[in-house]
N, C-alpha and C positions, 0 to 999 in steps of 0.2 A: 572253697570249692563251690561251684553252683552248679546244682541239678536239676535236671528237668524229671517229672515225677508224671505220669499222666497211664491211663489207658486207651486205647487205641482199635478202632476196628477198622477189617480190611481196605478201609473207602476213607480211610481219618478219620472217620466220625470219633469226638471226644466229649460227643452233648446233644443235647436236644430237648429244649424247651427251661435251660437252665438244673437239666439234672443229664444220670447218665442213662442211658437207654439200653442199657441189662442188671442186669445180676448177676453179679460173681462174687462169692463172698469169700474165696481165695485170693480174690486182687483187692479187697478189703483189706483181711489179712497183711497180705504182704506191705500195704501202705503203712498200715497202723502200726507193723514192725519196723519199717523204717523211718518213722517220722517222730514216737513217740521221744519225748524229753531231748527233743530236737526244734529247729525252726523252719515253718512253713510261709511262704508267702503267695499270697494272691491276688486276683484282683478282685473289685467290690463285688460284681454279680458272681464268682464264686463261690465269696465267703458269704453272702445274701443266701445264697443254694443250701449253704450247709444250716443253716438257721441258727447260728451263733458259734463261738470259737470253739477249734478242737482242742479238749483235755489232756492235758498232759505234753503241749507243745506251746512254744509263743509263735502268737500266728499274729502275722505281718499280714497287713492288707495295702495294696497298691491303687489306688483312684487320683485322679484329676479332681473331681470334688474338695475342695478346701475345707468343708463344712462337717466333710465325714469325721464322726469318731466314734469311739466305742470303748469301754470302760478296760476290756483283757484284750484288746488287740492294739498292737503298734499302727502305725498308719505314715504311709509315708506317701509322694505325692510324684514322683519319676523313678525311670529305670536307672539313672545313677547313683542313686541311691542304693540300689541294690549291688552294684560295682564298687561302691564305697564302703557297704560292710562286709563284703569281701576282702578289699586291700585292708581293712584293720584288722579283719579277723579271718584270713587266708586258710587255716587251720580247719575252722570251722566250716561242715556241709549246710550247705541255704538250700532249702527245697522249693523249688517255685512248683507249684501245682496246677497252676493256670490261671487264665482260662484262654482262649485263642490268642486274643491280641498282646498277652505276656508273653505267653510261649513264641511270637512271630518276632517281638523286640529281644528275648533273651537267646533267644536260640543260639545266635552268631557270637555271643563270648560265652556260652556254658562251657562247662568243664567235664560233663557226665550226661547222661540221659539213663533214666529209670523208665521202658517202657512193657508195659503187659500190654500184647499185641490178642487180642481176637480174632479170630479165623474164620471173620462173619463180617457180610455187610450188613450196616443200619443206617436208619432212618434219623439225620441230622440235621443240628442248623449251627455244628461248632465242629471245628476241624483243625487237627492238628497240621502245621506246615510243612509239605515240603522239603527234605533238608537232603543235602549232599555226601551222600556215606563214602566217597573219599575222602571227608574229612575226620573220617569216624571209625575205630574200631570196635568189634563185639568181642565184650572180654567176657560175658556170661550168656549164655540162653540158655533155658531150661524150659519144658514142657510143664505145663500146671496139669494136673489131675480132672478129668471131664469125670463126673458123678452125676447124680440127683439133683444134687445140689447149683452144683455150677456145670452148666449142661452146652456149654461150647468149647471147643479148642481156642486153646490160648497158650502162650508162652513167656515165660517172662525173662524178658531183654534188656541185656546193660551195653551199652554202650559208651566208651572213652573216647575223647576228644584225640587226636593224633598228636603228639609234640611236633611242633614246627624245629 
């Protein structure tokens, strides 16, 4: 199964300047419970953002670069590839985490969508795309907790792909 894993503010914004343009350390949270002793994939200015692999996951990184590598990350070089270890390992959830131009080639065969939506415009330069919620249904939403801490309205959204 491949999912899409990201956060989101009302305008798409999903970045800005190679990081995320809030704070929410509830949509941390929730990441870190979903991804832990799991696999993560991204692309190289992602995993660049994060300033080395996340602990306690295999993190797959996706570039065109031939030359990238990295000692605790897989690396692989197209989106069939991530179709490929899907069909051997169908069982198994893949978390694509991003960044734009992932999310825009994987969107149309994901199997899932993981989004915590923000209830707030910001100031971007990466945006999630566009998708067709006829093709889509919402099997969770749940409102996150607005505190001190994490000081906007958010919800966090699941989304299943419709069976054809």
């Amino acid at each position: 199964m491949i999912s899409l894993l990201f956060a989101m503010g009302k305008n798409r914004v999903i970045g800005k300047d190679n990081t995320l343009p809030w704070h929410l350390p509830k949509d941390l949270t929730f990441f870190k419970e979903l991804t832990t002793s799991e696999s993560i994939i991204m692309g190289r200015k992602t995993f660049e953002s994060m300033n080395g692999p996340l602990p306690k996951r295999e993190n797959i990184v996706l570039t065109t670069r031939q030359e990238f590598a990295h000692d605790n990350c897989k690396v692989i070089h197209s989106i069939d590839e991530i179709k490929e270890m899907d069909q051997v390992n169908p069982e198994k959830e893949w978390f694509v985490i991003g960044g734009e131009e992932i999310f825009k080639q994987v969107l149309d065969f994901a199997d899932r969508i993981y989004m915590t939506y923000i209830d707030e415009v910001f100031e971007g330069d990466t945006f999630f795309p566009v998708f067709d919620g006829t093709e889509w249904n919402v099997t969770k939403k749940e409102k996150g907790k607005k505190d001190e801490k994490n000081i906007y309205d958010y919800y966090f959204i699941q989304y299943d792909r419709k069976k054809s």
